[in-house]
PDB file of N, CA, C and O in Angstrom:
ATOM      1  N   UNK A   1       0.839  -1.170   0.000  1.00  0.00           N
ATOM      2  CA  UNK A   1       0.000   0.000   0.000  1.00  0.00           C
ATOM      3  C   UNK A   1       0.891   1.241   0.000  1.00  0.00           C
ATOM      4  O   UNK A   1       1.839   1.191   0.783  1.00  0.00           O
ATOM      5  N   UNK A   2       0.742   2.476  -0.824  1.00  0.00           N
ATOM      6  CA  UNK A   2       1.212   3.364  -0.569  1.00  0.00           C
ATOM      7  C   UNK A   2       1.204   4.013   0.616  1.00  0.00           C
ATOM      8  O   UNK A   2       0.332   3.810   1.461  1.00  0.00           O
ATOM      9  N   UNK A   3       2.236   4.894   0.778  1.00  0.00           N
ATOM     10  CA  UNK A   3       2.161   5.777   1.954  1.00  0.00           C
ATOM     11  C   UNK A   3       1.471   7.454   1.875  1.00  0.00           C
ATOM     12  O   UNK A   3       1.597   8.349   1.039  1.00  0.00           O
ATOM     13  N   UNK A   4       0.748   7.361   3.101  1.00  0.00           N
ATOM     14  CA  UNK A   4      -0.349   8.913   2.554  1.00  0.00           C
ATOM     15  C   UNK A   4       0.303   9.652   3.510  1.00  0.00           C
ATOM     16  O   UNK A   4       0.431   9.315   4.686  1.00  0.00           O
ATOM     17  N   UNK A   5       0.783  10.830   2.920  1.00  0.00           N
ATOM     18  CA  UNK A   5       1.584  11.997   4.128  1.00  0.00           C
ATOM     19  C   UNK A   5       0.473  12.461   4.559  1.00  0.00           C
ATOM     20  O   UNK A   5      -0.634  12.539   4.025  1.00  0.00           O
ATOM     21  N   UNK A   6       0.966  12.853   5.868  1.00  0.00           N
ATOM     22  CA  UNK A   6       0.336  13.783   6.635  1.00  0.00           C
ATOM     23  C   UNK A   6       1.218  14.926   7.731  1.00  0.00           C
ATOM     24  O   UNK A   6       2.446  15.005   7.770  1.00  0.00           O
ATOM     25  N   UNK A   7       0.240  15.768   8.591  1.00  0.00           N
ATOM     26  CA  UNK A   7       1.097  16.484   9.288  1.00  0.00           C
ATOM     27  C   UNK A   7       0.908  16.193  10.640  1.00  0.00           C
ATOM     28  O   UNK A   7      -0.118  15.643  11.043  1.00  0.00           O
ATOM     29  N   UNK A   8       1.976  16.578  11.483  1.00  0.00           N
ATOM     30  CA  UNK A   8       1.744  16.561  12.910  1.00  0.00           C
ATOM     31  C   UNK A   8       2.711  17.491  13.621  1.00  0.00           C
ATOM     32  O   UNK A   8       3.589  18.112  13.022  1.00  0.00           O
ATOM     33  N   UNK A   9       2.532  17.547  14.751  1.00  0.00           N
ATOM     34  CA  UNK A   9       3.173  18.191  15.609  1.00  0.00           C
ATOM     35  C   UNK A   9       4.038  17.475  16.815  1.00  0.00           C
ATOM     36  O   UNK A   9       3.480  16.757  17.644  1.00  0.00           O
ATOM     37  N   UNK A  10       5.294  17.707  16.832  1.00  0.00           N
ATOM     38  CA  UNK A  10       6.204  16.846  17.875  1.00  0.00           C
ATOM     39  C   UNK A  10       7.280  17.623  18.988  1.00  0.00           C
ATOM     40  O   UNK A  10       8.117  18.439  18.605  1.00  0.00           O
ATOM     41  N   UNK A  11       7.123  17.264  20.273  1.00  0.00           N
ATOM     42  CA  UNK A  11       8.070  17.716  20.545  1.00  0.00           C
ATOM     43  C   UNK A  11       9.987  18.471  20.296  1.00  0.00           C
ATOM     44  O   UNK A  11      11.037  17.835  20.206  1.00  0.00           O
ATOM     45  N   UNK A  12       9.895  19.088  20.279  1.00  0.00           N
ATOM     46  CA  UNK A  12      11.227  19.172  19.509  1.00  0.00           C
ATOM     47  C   UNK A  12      12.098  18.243  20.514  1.00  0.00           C
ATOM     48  O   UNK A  12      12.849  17.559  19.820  1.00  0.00           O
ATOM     49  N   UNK A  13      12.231  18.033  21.564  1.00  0.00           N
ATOM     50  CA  UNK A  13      13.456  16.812  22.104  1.00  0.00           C
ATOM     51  C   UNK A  13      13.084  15.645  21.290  1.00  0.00           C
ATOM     52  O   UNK A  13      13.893  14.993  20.630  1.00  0.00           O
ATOM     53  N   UNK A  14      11.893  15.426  21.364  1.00  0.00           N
ATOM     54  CA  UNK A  14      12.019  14.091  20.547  1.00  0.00           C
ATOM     55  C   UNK A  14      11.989  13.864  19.371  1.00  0.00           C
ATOM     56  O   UNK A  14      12.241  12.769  18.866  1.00  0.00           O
ATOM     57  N   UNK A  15      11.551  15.278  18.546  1.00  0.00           N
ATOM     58  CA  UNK A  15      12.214  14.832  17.312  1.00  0.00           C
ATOM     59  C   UNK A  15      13.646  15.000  16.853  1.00  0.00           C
ATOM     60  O   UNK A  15      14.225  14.521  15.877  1.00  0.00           O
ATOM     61  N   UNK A  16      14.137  15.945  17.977  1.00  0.00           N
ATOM     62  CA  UNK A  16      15.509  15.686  17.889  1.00  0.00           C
ATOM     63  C   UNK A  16      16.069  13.746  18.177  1.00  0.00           C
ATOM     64  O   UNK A  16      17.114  13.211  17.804  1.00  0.00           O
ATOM     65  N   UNK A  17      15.303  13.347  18.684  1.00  0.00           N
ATOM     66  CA  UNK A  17      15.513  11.940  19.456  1.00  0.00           C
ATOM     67  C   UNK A  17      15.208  11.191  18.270  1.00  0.00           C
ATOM     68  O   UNK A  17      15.996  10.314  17.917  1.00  0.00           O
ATOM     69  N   UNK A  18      14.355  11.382  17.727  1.00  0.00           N
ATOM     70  CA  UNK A  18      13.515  10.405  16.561  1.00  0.00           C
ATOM     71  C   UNK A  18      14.704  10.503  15.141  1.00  0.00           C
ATOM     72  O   UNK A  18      15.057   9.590  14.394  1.00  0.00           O
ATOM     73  N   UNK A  19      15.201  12.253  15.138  1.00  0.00           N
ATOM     74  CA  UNK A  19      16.507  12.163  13.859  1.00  0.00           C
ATOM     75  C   UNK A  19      17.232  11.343  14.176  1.00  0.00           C
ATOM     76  O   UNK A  19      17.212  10.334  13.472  1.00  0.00           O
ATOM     77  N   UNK A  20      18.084  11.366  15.214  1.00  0.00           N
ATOM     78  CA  UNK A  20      19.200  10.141  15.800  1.00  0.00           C
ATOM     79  C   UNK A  20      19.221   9.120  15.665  1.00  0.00           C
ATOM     80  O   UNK A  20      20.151   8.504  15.145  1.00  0.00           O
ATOM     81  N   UNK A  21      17.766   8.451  16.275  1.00  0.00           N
ATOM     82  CA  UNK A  21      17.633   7.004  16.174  1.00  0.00           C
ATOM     83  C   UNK A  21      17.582   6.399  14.852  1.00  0.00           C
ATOM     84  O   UNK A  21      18.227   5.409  14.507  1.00  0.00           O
ATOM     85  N   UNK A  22      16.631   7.180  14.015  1.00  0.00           N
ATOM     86  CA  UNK A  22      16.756   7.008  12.558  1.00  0.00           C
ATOM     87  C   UNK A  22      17.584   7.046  11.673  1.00  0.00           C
ATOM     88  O   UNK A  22      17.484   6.490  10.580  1.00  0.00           O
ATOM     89  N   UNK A  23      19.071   8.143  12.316  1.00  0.00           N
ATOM     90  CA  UNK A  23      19.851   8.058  11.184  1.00  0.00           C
ATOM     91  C   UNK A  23      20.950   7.103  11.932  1.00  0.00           C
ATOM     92  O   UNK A  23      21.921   6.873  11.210  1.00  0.00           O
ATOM     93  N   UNK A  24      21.012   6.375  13.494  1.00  0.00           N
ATOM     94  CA  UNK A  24      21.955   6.015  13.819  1.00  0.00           C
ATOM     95  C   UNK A  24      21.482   3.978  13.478  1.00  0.00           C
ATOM     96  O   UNK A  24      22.176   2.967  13.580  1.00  0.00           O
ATOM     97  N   UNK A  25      19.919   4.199  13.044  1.00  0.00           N
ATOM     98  CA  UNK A  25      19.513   2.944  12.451  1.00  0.00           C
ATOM     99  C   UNK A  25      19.435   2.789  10.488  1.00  0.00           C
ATOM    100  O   UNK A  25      19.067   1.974   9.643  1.00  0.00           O
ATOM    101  N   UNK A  26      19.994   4.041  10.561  1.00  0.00           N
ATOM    102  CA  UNK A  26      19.610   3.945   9.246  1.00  0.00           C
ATOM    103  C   UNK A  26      18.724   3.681   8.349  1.00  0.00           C
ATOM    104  O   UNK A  26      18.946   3.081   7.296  1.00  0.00           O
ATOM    105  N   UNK A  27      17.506   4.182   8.777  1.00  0.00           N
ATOM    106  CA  UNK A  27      16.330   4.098   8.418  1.00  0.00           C
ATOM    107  C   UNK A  27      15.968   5.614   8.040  1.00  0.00           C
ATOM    108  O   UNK A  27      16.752   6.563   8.073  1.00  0.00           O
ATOM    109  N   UNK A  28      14.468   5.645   7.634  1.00  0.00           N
ATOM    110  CA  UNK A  28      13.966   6.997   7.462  1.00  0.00           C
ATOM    111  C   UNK A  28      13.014   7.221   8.518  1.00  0.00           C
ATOM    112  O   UNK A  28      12.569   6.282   9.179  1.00  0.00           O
ATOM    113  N   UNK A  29      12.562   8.842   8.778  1.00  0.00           N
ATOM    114  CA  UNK A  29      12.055   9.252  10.049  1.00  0.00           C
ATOM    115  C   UNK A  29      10.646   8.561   9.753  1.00  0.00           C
ATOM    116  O   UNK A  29       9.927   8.404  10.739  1.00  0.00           O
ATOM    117  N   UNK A  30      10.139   8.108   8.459  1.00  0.00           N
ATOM    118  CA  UNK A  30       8.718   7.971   8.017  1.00  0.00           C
ATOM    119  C   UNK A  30       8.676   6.775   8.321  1.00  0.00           C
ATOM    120  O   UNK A  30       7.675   6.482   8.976  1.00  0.00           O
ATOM    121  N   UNK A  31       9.740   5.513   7.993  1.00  0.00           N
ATOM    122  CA  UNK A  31       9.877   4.438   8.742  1.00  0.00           C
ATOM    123  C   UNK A  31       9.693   3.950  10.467  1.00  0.00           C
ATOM    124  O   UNK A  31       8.926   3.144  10.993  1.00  0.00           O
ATOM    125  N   UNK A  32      10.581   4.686  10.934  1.00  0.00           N
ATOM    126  CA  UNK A  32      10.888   4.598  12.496  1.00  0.00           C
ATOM    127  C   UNK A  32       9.373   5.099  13.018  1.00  0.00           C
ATOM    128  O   UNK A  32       8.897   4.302  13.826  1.00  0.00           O
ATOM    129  N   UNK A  33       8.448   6.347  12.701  1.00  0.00           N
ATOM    130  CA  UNK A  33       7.160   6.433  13.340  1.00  0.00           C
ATOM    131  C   UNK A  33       6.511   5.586  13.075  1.00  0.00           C
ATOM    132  O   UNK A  33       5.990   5.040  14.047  1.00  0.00           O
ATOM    133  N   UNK A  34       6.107   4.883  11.410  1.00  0.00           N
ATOM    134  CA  UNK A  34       5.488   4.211  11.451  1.00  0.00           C
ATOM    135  C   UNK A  34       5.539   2.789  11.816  1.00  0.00           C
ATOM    136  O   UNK A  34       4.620   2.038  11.487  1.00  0.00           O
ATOM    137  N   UNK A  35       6.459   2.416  12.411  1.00  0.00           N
ATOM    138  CA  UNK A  35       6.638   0.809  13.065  1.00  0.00           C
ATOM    139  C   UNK A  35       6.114   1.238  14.113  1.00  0.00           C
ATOM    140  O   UNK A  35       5.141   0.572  14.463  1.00  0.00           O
ATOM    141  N   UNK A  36       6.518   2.583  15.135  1.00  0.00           N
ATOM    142  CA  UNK A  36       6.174   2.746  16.199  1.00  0.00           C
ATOM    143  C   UNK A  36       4.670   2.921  16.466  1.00  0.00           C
ATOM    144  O   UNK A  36       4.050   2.379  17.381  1.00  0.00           O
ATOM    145  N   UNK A  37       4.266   3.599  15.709  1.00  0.00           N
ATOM    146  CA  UNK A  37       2.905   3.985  15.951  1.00  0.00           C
ATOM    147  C   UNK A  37       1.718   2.253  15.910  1.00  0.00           C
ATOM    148  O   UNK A  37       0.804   1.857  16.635  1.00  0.00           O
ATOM    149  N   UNK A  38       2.630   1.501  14.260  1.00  0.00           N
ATOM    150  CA  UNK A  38       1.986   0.247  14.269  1.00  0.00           C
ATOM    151  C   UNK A  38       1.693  -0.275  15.722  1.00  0.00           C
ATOM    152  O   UNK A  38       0.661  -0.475  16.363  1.00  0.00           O
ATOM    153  N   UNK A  39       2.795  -0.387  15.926  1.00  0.00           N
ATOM    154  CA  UNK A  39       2.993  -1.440  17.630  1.00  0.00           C
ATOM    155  C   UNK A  39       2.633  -0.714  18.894  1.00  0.00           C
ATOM    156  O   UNK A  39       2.445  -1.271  19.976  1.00  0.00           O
ATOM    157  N   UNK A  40       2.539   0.808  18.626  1.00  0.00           N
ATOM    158  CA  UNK A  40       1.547   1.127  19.858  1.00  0.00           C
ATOM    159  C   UNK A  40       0.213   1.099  19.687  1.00  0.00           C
ATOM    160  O   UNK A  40      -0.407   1.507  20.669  1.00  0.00           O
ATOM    161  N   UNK A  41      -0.654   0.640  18.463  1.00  0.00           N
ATOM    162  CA  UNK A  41      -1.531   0.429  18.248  1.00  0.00           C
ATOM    163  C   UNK A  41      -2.021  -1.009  18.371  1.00  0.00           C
ATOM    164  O   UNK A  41      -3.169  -1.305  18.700  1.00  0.00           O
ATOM    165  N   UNK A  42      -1.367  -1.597  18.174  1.00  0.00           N
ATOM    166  CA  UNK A  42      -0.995  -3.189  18.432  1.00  0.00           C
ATOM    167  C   UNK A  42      -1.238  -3.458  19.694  1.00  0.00           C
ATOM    168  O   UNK A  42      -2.248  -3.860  20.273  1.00  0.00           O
ATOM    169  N   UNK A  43      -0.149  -3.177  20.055  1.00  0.00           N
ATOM    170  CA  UNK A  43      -0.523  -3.249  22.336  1.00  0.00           C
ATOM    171  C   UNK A  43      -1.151  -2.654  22.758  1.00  0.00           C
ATOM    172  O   UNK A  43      -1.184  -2.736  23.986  1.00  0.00           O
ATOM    173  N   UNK A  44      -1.966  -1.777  22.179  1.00  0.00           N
ATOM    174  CA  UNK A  44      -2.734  -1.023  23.009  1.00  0.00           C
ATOM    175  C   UNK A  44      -4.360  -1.773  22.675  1.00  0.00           C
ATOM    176  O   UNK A  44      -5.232  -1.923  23.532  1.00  0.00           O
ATOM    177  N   UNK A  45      -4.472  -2.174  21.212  1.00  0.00           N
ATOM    178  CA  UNK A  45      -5.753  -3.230  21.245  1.00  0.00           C
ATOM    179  C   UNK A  45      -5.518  -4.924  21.968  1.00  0.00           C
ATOM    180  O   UNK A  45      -6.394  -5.763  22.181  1.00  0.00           O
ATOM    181  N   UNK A  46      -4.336  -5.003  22.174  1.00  0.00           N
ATOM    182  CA  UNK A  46      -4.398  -6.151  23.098  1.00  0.00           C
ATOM    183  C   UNK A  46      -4.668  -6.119  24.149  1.00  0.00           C
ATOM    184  O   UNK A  46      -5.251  -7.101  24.610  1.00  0.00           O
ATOM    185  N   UNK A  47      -4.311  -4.757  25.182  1.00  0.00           N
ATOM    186  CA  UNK A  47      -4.781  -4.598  26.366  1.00  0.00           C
ATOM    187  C   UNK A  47      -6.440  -4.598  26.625  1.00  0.00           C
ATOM    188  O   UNK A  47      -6.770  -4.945  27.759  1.00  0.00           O
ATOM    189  N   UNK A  48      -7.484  -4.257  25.723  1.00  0.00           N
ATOM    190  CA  UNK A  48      -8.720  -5.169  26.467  1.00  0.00           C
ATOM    191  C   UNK A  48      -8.564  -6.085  26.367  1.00  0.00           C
ATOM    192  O   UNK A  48      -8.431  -6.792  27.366  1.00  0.00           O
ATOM    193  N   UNK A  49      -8.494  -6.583  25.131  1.00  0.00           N
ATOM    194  CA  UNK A  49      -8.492  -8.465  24.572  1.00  0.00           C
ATOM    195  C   UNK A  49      -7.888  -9.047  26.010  1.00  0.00           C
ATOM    196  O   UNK A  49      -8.407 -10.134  26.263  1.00  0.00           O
ATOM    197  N   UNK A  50      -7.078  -8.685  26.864  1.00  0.00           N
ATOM    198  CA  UNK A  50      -6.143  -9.576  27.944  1.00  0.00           C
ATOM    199  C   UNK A  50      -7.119  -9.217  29.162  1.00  0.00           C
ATOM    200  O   UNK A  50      -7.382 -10.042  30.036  1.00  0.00           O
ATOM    201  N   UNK A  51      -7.784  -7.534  29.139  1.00  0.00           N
ATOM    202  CA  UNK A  51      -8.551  -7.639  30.330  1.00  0.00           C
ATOM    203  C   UNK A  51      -9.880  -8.521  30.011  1.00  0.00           C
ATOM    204  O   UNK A  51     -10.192  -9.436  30.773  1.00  0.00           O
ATOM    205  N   UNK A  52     -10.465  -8.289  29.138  1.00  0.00           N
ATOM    206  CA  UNK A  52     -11.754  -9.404  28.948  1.00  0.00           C
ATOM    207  C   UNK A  52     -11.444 -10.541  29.512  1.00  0.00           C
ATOM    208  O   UNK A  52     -11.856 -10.922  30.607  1.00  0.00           O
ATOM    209  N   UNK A  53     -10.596 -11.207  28.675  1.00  0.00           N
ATOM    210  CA  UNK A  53     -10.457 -12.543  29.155  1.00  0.00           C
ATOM    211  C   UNK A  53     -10.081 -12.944  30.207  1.00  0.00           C
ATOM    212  O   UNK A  53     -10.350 -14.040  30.696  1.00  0.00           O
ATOM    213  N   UNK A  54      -9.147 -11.754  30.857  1.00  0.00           N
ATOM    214  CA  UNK A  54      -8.938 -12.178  32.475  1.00  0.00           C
ATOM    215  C   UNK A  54     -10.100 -12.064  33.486  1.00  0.00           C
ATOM    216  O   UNK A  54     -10.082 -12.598  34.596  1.00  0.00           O
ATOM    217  N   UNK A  55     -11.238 -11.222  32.936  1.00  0.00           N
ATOM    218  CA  UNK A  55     -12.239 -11.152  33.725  1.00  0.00           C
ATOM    219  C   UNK A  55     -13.339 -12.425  33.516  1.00  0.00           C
ATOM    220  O   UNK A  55     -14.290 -12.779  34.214  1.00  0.00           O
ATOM    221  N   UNK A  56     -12.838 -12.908  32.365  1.00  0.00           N
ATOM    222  CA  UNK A  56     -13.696 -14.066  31.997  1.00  0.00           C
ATOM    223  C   UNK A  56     -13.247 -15.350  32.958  1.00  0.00           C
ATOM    224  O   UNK A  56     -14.024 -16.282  33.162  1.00  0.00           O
ATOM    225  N   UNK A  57     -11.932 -15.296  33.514  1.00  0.00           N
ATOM    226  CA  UNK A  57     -11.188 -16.504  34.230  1.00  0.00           C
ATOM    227  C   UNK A  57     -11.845 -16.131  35.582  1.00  0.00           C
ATOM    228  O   UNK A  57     -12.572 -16.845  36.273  1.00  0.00           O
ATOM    229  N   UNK A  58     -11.412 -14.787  35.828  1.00  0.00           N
ATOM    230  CA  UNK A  58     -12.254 -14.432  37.084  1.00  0.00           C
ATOM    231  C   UNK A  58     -13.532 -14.831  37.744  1.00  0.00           C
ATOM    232  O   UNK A  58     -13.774 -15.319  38.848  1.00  0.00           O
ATOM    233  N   UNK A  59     -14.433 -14.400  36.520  1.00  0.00           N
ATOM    234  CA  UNK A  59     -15.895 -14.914  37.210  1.00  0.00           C
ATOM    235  C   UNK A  59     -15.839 -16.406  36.798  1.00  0.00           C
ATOM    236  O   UNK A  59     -16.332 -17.160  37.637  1.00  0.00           O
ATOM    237  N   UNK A  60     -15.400 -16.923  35.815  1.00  0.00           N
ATOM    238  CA  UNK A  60     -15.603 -18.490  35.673  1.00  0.00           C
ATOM    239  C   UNK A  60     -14.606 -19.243  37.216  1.00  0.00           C
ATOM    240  O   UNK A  60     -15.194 -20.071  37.911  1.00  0.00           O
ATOM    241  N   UNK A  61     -13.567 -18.952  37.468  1.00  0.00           N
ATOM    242  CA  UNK A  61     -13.157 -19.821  38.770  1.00  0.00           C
ATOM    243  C   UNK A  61     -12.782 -18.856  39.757  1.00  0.00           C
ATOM    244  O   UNK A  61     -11.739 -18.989  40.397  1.00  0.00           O
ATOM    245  N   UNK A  62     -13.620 -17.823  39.937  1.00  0.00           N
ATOM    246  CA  UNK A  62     -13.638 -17.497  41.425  1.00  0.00           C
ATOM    247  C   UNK A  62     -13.460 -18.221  42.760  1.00  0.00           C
ATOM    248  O   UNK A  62     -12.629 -17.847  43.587  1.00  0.00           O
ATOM    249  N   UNK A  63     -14.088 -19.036  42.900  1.00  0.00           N
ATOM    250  CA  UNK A  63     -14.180 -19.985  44.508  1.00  0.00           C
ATOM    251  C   UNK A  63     -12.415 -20.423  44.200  1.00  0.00           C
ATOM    252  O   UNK A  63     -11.577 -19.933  44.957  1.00  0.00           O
ATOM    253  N   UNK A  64     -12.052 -21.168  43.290  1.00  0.00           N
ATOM    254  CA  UNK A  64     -10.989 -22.223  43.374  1.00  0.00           C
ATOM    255  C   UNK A  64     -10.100 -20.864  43.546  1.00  0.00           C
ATOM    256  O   UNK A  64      -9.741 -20.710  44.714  1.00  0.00           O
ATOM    257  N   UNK A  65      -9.632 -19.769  42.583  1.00  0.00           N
ATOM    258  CA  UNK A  65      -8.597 -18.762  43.128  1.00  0.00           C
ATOM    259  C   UNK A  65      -8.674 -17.879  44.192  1.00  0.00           C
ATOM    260  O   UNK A  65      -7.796 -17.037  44.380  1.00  0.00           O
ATOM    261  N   UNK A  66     -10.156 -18.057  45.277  1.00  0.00           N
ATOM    262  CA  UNK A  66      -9.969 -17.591  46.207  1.00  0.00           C
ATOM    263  C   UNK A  66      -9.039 -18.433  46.893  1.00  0.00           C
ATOM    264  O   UNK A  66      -8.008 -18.047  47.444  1.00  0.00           O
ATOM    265  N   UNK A  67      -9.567 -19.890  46.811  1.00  0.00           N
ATOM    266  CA  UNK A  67      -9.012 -20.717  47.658  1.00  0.00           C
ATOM    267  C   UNK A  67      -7.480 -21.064  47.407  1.00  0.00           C
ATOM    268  O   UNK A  67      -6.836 -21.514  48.355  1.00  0.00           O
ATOM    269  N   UNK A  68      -6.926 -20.894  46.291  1.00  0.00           N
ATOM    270  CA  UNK A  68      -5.424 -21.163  46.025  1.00  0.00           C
ATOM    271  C   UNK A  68      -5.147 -19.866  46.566  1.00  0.00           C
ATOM    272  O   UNK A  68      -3.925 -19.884  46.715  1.00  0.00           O
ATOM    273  N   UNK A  69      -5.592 -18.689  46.966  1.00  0.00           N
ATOM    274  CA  UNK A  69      -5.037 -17.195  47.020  1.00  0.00           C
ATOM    275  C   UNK A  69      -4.772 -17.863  48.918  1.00  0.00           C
ATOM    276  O   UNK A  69      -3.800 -17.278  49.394  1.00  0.00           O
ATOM    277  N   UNK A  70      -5.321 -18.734  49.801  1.00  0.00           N
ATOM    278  CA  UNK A  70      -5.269 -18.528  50.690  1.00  0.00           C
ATOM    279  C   UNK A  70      -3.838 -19.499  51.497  1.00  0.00           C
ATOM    280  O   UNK A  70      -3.599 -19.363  52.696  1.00  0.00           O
TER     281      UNK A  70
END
C-alpha cells in the first residue's frame, strides 16, 4: 500500500531523538514512526483483549482462586 503523508506536531526533544535514532539505524524518520505507531496500536488493542479474558477466568473460577489465594 502506498504511503499517505500527513502532518503533525512533535516535541522538539524528541524529534531531535527520533533524527538520531533514525539516522543512527539507518532508516527513514517515516519508517521509524510508522513501526512505532503500528505497535503502539498493536498493544494497546491487546490490552482489552487480555482484560476481557482475564475477567472471563475471574468470574468463571472465582471460589478455586480464592481458595489457592489462601
Amino acid at each position: 500500500m502506498k504511503a499517505k503523508k500527513f502532518a503533525t506536531q512533535i516535541d522538539p526533544d524528541v524529534l531531535k531523538d527520533l533524527r538520531a535514532f533514525a539516522k543512527k539505524t539507518d532508516r527513514s524518520i517515516s519508517s521509524v514512526v510508522s513501526d512505532a505507531v503500528k505497535e503502539y496500536i498493536s498493544k494497546a488493542q491487546i490490552r482489552p483483549a487480555f482484560r476481557s479474558a482475564m475477567d472471563e477466568v475471574l468470574e468463571d473460577h472465582s471460589e478455586l482462586l480464592t481458595r489457592l489465594a489462601k
